[in-house]
C-alpha positions in Angstrom: -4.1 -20.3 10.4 -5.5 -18.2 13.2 -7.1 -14.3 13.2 -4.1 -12.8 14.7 -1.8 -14.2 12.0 -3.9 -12.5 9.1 -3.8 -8.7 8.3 -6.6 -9.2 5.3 -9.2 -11.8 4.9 -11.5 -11.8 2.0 -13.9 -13.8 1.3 -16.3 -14.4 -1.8 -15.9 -10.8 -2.8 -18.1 -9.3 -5.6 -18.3 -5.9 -7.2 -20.3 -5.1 -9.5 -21.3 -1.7 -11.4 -24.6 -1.0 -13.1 -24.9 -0.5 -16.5 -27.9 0.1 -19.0 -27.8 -3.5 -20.0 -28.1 -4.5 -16.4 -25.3 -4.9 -13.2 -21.7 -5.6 -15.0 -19.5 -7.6 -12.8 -15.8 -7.0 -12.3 -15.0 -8.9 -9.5 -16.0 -12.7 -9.1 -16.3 -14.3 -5.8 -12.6 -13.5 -5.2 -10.8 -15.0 -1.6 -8.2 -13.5 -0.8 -5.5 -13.5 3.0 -2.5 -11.8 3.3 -0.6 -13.0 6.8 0.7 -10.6 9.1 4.3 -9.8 8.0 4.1 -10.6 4.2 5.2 -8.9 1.4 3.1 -9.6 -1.7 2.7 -8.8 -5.2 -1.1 -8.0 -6.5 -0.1 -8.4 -10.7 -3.2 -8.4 -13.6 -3.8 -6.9 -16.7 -6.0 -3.8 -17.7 -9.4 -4.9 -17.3 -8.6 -7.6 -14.6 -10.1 -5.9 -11.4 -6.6 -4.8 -10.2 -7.6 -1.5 -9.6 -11.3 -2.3 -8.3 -10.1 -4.5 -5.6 -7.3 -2.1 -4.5 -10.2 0.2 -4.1 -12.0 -2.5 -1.8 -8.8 -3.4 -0.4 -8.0 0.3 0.7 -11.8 1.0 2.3 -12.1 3.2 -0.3 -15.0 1.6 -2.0 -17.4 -1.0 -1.0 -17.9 -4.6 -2.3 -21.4 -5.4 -3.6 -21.6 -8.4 -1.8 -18.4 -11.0 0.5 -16.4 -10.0 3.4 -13.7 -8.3 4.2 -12.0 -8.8 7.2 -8.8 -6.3 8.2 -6.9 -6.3 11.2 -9.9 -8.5 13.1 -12.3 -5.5 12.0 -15.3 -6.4 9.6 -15.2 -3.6 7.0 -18.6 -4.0 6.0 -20.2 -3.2 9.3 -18.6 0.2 9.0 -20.2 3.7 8.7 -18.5 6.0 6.5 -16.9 8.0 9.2 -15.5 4.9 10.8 -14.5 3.6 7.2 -12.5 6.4 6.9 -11.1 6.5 10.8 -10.2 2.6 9.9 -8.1 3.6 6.4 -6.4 5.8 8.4 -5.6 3.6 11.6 -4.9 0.4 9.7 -3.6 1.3 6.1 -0.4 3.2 5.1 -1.0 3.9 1.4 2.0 4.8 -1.1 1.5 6.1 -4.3 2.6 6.3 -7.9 2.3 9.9 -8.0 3.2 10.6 -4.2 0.6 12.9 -3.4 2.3 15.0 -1.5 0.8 18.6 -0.2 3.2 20.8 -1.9 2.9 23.9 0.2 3.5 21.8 3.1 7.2 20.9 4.3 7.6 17.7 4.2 8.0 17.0 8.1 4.2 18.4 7.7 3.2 16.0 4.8 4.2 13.1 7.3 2.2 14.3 10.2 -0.8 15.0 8.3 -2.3 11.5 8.7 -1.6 11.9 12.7 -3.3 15.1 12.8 -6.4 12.9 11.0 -5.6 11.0 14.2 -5.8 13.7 16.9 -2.5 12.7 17.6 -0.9 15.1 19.9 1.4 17.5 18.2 4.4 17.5 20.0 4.5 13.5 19.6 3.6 14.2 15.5 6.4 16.8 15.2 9.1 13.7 17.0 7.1 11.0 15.0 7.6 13.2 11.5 11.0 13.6 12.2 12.0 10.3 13.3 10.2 8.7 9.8 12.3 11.3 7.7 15.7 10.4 9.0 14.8 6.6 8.6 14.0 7.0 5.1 17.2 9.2 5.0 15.8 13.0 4.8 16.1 14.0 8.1 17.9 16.7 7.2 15.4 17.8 4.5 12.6 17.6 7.1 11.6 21.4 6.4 12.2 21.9 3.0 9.1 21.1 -0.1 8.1 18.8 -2.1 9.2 20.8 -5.1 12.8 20.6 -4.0 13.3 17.1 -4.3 13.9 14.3 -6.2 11.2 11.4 -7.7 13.0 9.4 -5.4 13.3 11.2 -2.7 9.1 12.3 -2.9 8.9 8.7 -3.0 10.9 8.2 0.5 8.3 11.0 2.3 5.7 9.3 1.1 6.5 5.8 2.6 7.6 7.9 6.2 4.0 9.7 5.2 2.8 6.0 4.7 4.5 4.7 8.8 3.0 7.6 10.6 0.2 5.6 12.1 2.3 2.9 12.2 -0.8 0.4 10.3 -0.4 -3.0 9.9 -0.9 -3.2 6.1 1.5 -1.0 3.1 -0.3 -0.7 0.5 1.8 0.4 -2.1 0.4 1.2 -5.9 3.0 1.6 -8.6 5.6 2.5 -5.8 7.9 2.5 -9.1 6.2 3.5 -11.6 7.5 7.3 -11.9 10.8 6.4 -11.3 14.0 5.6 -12.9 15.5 2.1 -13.0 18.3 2.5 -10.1 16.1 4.9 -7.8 12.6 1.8 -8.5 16.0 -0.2 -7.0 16.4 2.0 -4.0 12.8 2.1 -3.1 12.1 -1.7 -3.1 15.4 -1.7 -1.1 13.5 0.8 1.7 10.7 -1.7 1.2 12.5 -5.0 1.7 14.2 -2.9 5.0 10.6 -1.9 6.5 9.2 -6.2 5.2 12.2 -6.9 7.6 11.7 -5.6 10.5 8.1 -6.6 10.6 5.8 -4.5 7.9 3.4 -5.9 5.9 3.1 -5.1 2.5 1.3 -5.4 -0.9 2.4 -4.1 -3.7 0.8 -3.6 -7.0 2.4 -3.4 -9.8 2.5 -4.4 -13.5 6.5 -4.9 -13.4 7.3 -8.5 -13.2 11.1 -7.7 -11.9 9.0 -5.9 -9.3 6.8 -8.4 -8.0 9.6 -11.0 -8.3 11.6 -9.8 -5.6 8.3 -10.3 -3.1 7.8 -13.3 -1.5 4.4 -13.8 -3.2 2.5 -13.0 -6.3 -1.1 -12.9 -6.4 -2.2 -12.7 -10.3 -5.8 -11.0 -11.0 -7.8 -12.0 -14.5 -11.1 -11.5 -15.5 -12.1 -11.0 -12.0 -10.4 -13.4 -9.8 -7.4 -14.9 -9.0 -5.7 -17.3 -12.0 -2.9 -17.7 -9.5 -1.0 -17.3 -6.4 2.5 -18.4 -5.5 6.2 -18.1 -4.2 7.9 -14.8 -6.3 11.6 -16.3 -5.9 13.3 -18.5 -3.6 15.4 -15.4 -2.7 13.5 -11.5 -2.7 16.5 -10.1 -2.0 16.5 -7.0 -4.8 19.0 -7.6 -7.2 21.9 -4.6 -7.5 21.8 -2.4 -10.7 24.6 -2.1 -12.4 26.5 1.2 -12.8 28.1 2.5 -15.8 
């Protein structure tokens, strides 16, 4: 496997946190590589290091020692000011609780991470717009978050999450807050972008979730117990309607 075919390359990660009975270790020499176009599932339970290494994973905290490798760019050489210009540029994050700007419209809530780009507005405003009518609110593009849907806050959030158009998704609980057909709608938006060329991990603790990825990485105690094929087929399966 060569560079260009990875988006993420860990290797012999570490973090550890320091406690009055010395440094406690949460994550173990974890190795991790997602290739370019993937979808994958990160799965563990409470007190596995799920959470820790999505931190690490989304720049936005350090390993104590390993490294991480995204998009050809060594994260660790990074000052803070270019860690954050590289979560920005490389990473489109999605959310469990959406986290969008609720005074904002939500055409504004999708250009916000261009204007963190010094992207020119006038392109923003047609980038914003395009994103909202893929994800099927173009016509919603200056109303508030208030005024929708779970589902449809969901939708900004992954047009909010293809602004910069980065080469990893990382999605946390993309489902959680949401109801069993829209969690279907979603991973249907999701499989649609994994199509045409996105890259995405997903972390959840649903099992019909990370079954319909192609790949399930399983975290416990602090490094991987496994990683393998989700299903032969990730195509989502269709809820049924009563």
């Amino acid at each position: 496997m060569t560079a260009v075919e990875e988006t993420l390359s860990m290797r012999g990660i570490t973090k550890s946190y320091p406690t009055a009975d010395g440094d406690y270790p949460v994550l173990k020499g974890l190795s991790l590589t997602i290739r370019k176009g993937e979808m994958a599932a990160l799965m563990g339970p409470s007190g596995s290091g799920k959470s820790t290494l999505m931190n690490i994973l989304g720049i936005l905290d350090r390993q104590t020692s390993g490294e991480y490798v995204l998009q050809g760019v060594n994260v660790a050489d990074l000052s803070e000011a270019e860690r954050a210009e590289a979560r920005n540029r490389f990473i489109g994050f999605v959310f469990q609780a959406f986290h969008l700007l609720p005074r904002l419209t939500l055409q504004e809530n999708v250009e916000l991470p261009m204007m963190y780009g010094r992207v020119p507005a006038g392109h923003r405003r047609r980038r914003a717009l395009e994103l909202l009518d893929r994800v099927g609110l173009g016509d919603r593009a200056q109303n508030r978050p208030g005024q929708l849907s779970g589902g449809q806050k969901q939708r900004v959030a992954v047009a909010r999450a293809l602004a910069m158009d980065a080469g990893l998704l990382l999605a946390d609980e993309p489902t959680g807050n949401l109801d069993t057909a829209t969690s279907y709608e979603i991973m249907e938006l999701l499989h649609e972008l994994h199509r045409d060329g996105s890259t995405i991990l997903i972390v959840t603790h649903e099992p019909d979730i990370a079954e319909q990825t192609e790949r399930t990485v399983v975290l416990r105690d602090g490094i991987i117990e496994s990683d393998g094929q989700s299903a032969a087929d990730a195509t989502p399966p269709v809820p049924e309607r009563g």
